[in-house]
Steps between C-alpha positions, in 0.01 A plus 500: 500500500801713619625475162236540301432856688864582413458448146191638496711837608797464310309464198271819645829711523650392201166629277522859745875543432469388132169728455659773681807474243272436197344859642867651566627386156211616358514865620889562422355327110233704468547767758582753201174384369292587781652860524342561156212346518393646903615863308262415224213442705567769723490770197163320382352600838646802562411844423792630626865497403726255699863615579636194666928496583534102517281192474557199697335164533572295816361186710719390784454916681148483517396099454269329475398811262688604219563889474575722235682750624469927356786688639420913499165491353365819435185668268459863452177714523323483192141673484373407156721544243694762682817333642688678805818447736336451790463127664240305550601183578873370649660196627862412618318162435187347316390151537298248288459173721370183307464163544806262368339226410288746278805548310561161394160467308544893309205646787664857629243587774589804713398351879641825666652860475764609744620910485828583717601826590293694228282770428186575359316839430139497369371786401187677305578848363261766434366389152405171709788265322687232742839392463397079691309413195822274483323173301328476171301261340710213303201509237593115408859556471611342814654167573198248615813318720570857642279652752424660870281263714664677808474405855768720681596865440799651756643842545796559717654809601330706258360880453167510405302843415154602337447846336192635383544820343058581436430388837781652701585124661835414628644183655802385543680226709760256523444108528701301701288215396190464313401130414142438288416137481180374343356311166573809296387285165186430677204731443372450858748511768625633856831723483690459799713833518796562793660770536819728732514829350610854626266697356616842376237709449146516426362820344207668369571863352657652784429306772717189602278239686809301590902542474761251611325236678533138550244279360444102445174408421348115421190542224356166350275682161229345339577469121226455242655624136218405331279739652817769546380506910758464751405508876714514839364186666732543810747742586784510822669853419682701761726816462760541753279223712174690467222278430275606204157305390495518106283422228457566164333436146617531131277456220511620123312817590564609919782469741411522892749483761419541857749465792387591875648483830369564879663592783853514412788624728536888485869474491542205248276691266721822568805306404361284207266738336485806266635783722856433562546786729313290741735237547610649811161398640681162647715696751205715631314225690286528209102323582140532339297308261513540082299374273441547126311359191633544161282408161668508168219514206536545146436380145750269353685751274831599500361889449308460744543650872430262807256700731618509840304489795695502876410593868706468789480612828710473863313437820628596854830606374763599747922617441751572703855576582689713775409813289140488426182237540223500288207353640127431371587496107211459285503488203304410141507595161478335151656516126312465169641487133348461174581628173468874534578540899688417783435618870625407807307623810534515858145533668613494821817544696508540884693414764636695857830650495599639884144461610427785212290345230526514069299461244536478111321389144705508200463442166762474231410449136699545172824307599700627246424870599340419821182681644508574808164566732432513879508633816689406857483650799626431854833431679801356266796296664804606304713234599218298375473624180894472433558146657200355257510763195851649526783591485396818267871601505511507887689245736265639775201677564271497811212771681152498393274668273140624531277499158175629358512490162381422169641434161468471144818496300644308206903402466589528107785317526583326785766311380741748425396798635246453814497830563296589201126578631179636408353626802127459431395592855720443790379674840631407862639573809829397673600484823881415551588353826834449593653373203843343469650444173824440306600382159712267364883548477454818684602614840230743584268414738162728480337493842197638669275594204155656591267706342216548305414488133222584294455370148230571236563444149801668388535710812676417814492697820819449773435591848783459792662226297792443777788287454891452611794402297780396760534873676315668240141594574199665262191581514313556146137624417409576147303465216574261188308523152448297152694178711367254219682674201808548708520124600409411114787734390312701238427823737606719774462474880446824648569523854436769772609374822674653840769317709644561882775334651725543803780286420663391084792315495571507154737169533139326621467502124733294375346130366809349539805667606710341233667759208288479148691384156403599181253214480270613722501908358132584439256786552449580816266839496173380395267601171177553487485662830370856558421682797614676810576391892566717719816368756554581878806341672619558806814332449697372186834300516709406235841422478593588889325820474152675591282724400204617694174680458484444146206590246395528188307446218586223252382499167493174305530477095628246296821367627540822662450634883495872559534603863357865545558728829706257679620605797692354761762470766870380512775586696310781654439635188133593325521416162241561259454474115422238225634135403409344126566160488488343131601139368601547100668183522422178667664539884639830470344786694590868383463725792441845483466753799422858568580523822559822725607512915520849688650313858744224404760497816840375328593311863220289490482419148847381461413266813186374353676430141845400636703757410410446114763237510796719503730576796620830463226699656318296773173580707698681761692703268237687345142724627313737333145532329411483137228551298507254162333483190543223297419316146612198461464204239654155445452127402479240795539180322391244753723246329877670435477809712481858496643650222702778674595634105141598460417697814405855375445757795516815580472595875473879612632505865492801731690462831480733795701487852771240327771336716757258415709357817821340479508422120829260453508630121553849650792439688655324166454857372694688784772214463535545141520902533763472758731266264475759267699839463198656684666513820702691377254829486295346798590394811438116685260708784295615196489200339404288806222780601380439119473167537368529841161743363503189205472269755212681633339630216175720488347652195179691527290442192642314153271414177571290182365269212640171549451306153544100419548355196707210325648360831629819618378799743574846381534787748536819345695788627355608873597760725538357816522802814646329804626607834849352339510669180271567161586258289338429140482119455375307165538160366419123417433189727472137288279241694860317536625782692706614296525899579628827300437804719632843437545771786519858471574682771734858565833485734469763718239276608675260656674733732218638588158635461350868544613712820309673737544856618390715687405666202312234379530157274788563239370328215665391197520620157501193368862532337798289555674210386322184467523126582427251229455152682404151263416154733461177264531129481301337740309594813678251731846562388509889320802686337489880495689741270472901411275536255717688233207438243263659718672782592573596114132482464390735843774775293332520179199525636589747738630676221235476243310674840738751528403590155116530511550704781713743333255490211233561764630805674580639100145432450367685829748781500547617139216356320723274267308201342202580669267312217740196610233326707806211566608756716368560856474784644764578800416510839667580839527272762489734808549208774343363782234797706424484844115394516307559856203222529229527763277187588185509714352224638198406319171374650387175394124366553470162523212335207221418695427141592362277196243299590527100426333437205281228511640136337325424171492224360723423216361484136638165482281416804200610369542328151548196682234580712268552213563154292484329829159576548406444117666163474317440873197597380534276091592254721206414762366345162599149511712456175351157320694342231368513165323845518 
């Protein structure tokens, strides 16, 4: 018996191995063969054409079925007869499974189709032409031995997407798996479809239903072909572990899909569901109840849109984190979509926010330029809003707002410019309540925002809008009109506003901190912006120093800001005027002033502005009072630098009760005059009592034009009258300190000024030889020399004086070229005249007492005032959506 089984098997074996190398000889024999021929019969049923790299026929990979193997298969689009680029169908690898023994009696039956790694795009353009109608009919042509009786169709690792240009339909995912098994010859069967997918989006119009979400789903189909009808008999579909109930319906003239869900998780629908920004819900102890029913409906067309019918709704909704809780959310609402419209709309929204209550409808239509309808009003968590909706920019932003509004407003382009409205009625009022924010990438914190504002339509109404940047403080009330057309970009905002502060630090404004390059120049003054605000600040700092009481009026144009009766305090000093700031180019800020000062103290200035960086006269070495005017203009590129080559001033300084204590550069000018042959006419006591009065010098009253220009300041020739001497000084002063100063002063002078008798002052005539004095190089190290060049100048000049007076006194005396009107007349200068003055006291009456005016309220107030109680009073009308 033993043996009989044994050659039962060996004789089994033997007819396996010898079939299997009968089948093996046969396909390296005829393997050519079959190439042709499965290419052949593939172009008879194909409406496409086939671009196929290499063909291969094999057993032993995938036995007991033979494969034929399509390496990089790949069809274009082709709509009709017009052929394009574009791909519809790709695969690293295409499969044809059969059955070998099918093979060895000339029957080429396709059992299965597997698709690795591929691609497919079906689409329906706007003149309603596909680019799947892949297959044609053979119209007898085809092989009777070949055909597709298939039971098996796989996809692996492949991107699948459906477009729909007419109906505004897009889907698109990617298969890990898809397997379809069923009697696909049959004309009654059950399709048993499995499925892991990520699915990438799902979108109608506008509006994405779903975007990156996990899904496997296990469907068993109904097939009739006969009748065209294909119904979900049973259906196991979850996305990201959500359960969904499905059914649905296909027949030649209707589709119906309907897919429903109760009670789901409040935070696994946040995460897995539509609105991305609430996938945050997780970490706020998210809880409540949602439900929603969906119903696809629609005639089996491909031009033909799928109404849409969904409600959803959350019950007993609650989040919270340490910042915020939310309590009591309730909320339903619905979408519809057919052909002509889409809406989404929020009936109901309301849940507790800090024991404060809020309530909302909205309703959105038009998803490409989205209509926007409703009204809110109660208490708004910020934190709330930027934890769930956020981050608009901001890494933080907490406090609380207070509505009462409603809105009707359309966004034209949301996608690339949001700020694009048309306001079509927009009325409200907000209360601010201790609002925190700050943006991204920015180390400003603003802090302690309150106030009020009133909105209706294009006009907006600021009252006590407080906030703080890191020291700085404001408080703003104003009035903003056409907001809609500023925000769109097509018109002008006009602004009238008024702002008080006690403390700017102008540092406090700084984003960052960090220097700017070239690739981040841009406009900073705005356009589009017109208007005026009038600015009260105690106290400005900026770069170490302060300035105090200041006022004015600014003016604001397009990239331009005009400052108008400014006046101030620094140093001690009132300063009053105008500043015109202007922005040509992007990040560079031409400054122009007309200033003016009657009290500047020099002691205190130089302390305030640290000696102007130079060293040779110091705080303590110099008092007196001046009175200033000055213009001044130049470039402040916020990027390279001032400019110093393209100041241009001019400043007209009068100073009165002048001193100048222990100037070092003076007693470089006694040294030099006692190394030179000058002691020799004038002795050391005279010298050291010269230097002694320079040391301690005092000069009454002095005047001059001080002008700037390419990198240099020019001070033209001065008379300077000084307890020391009366000296004429002139010349220039580079920003590198670099110096060329000229002196001018007589000899006699330095051994001593006018005498006293008893007789009286003897004064001088003014005659005498003359000192001509040059200091250059630079201010910390000078060199000093006679001037010889200015002292050949002072004689011809004295000369050519010499000579008008002579033609003067001809003139006067004997009438010669008296129709010379060159020619001045002469006239005698008789001296100095003893002058008696008297003063009384005068009487002085004191104003009498004004009485305190009453406060009024401010016109910003009693706008504000005024919308409040028109918006209050629009608004007791319960706003119902759809009216």
């Amino acid at each position: 018996m033993v043996k009989r089984l044994f050659k039962i098997f060996k004789w089994t074996v033997g007819i396996v191995v010898t079939l299997m190398l009968l089948i093996s000889a046969a396909l390296v024999i005829f393997k050519d063969d079959i190439k042709r021929y499965a290419i052949q019969e593939l172009n008879l049923h194909l409406n496409k054409k086939l671009h196929v790299s290499y063909i291969d026929v094999t057993l032993w990979k995938t036995f007991p079925s033979l494969s034929l193997d399509f390496d990089d298969v790949l069809i274009h689009d082709k709509f009709g007869e017009e052929q394009k680029l574009d791909t519809t169908l790709y695969a690293k690898k295409l499969s044809l499974r059969f059955n070998p023994m099918d093979f060895l009696e000339s029957n080429y039956t396709v059992k299965s189709i597997i698709l690795k790694k591929g691609i497919i795009n079906l689409k329906v353009d706007e003149q309603n032409r596909v680019n799947y109608d892949l297959l044609k009919p053979t119209e007898g042509e085809s092989s009777e031995n070949f055909e597709f009786s298939l039971e098996k169709i796989k996809l692996d690792d492949t991107d699948f997407s459906y477009q729909n240009d007419i109906t505004k339909q897009y889907y698109a995912s990617h298969l890990d798996q898809l397997n379809l098994s069923g009697e696909f010859s049959a004309t009654k069967y059950t399709m048993q479809a499995q499925t892991d997918m990520m699915v990438k989006q799902i979108k109608r119009e506008a509006l994405t239903l779903i975007s990156n979400k996990r899904a496997n789903c296990n469907i068993a189909i109904s097939m009739n072909t006969e009748d065209d009808i294909f119904e979900i008999v049973n259906a196991d579909v979850k996305i990201q572990n959500l359960p969904f109930h499905v059914e649905g319906r296909v027949s030649p003239d209707s589709i119906r899909f309907a897919i429903n869900a109760k009670k789901l998780n409040l935070t696994d629908v946040a995460n897995n569901f539509t609105l991305a920004q609430l996938n945050t819900v997780k970490e706020l102890n998210g809880n409540g109840d949602v439900s929603f029913d969906l119903e696809l409906i629609g005639l089996n067309k491909t031009d033909a849109n799928l109404n849409i019918h969904a409600g959803f709704s959350i019950q007993n909704g609650s989040l919270a984190n340490t910042t915020f809780s939310l309590s009591n959310i309730d909320a339903r609402g619905k979408y519809t979509s057919d052909a002509n419209t889409s809406e989404l709309e929020l009936e109901k929204l309301h849940f507790l926010s800090s024991g404060s209550a809020f309530d909302a409808q909205l309703k959105i239509s038009d998803f490409d330029k989205p209509l926007i309808r409703g009204n809110a009003k109660g208490a708004i968590n910020l934190a709330a809003v930027h934890t769930l909706f956020g981050p608009f920019g901001l890494q933080d932003l907490e406090g609380n707002l207070d509505v009462n509004s409603a809105f009707n407003l359309r966004m034209n382009n949301p996608v690339y410019n949001p700020k694009d409205l048309s306001i079509y009625a927009l009325k409200g009022n907000i209360h601010l309540k201790n609002i925190t924010a700050q943006f991204l990438n920015d180390t400003r914190i603003f802090k302690n925002i309150n106030g009020e504002i009133g909105v209706r339509n294009e006009e907006a109404v600021i009252k006590n809008l407080y906030l703080t940047i890191g020291e700085s403080d404001f408080n703003i009330s104003g009035e903003l009109n056409n907001i809609a057309g500023y925000f769109k970009g097509t018109e002008t905002l006009f602004i009238d506003a008024y702002t008080r502060s006690k403390n700017i630090n102008v540092d406090d404004f700084s984003s960052t901190g960090g220097s700017m390059t070239e690739a981040s120049r841009s406009w900073l003054l705005p356009t589009k912006i017109k208007g005026n605000v009038t600015v009260n600040a105690a106290e400005i700092k900026y770069g170490g120093h302060t300035y105090s009481d200041i006022t004015t009026r600014m003016r604001l144009t397009d990239r331009s800001l005009e400052f108008s009766h400014l006046k101030g305090r620094n140093a001690g000093a009132d300063i009053s005027g105008n500043v015109l700031v202007t922005e040509k180019n992007p990040s560079v800020l031409t400054v122009s002033t007309d200033l003016y000062s009657n009290n500047i103290r020099f002691a205190p200035l130089f302390k305030e502005w640290n000696n102007f960086e130079q060293t040779v006269i110091a705080a303590e070495n110099i008092q007196g009072i001046a009175k200033i005017k000055l213009k001044f203009t130049a470039p402040f590129d916020l990027i390279t630098g001032l400019n110093k080559d393209l100041i241009a001033s001019t400043l007209d300084i009068e100073i009165e009760d002048g001193a100048l204590y222990n100037v070092e550069t003076f007693k470089e000018i006694t040294a030099s005059i006692k190394s030179t042959s000058a002691t020799l006419l004038i002795s050391p006591q005279k010298i050291n009592a010269f230097e002694a009065k320079l040391l301690n010098l005092k000069f009454n009253k002095m005047s001059n034009q001080v002008i700037i220009r390419d990198g240099k300041l020019y001070i033209p020739e001065m008379k300077i009258e000084s307890n020391a001497l009366d000296v004429l000084v002139s010349g220039e002063h580079s920003f590198n300190n670099d110096i060329d100063y000229h002196f001018d002063f007589r000899f006699r002078e330095i051994k001593g000024k006018n005498k006293q008798t008893e007789f009286g002052e003897v004064v001088d005539d003014g005659t005498g030889f003359r000192v001509y004095l040059r200091m250059y190089g630079n201010i910390d190290d000078p060199s000093y020399a006679w001037d010889k060049d200015a002292q050949k100048k002072d004689r011809e000049e004295k000369r050519q004086e010499e000579i008008n007076t002579a033609k003067s006194i001809l003139k006067s005396g004997f009438g010669i070229n008296k129709k010379d009107t060159t020619i001045l007349e002469y006239t005698v200068d008789h001296g100095p005249k003893e002058e008696i003055t008297l003063s009384f006291d005068t009487d002085t009456l004191a104003p009498p007492e004004e009485k305190e005016e009453e406060k009024k309220k401010s016109k910003f107030q009693l706008k504000l005032e005024q919308l409040k109680e028109q918006n209050e009073k629009e608004n007791e009308v319960e706003f119902q959506i759809g009216q």
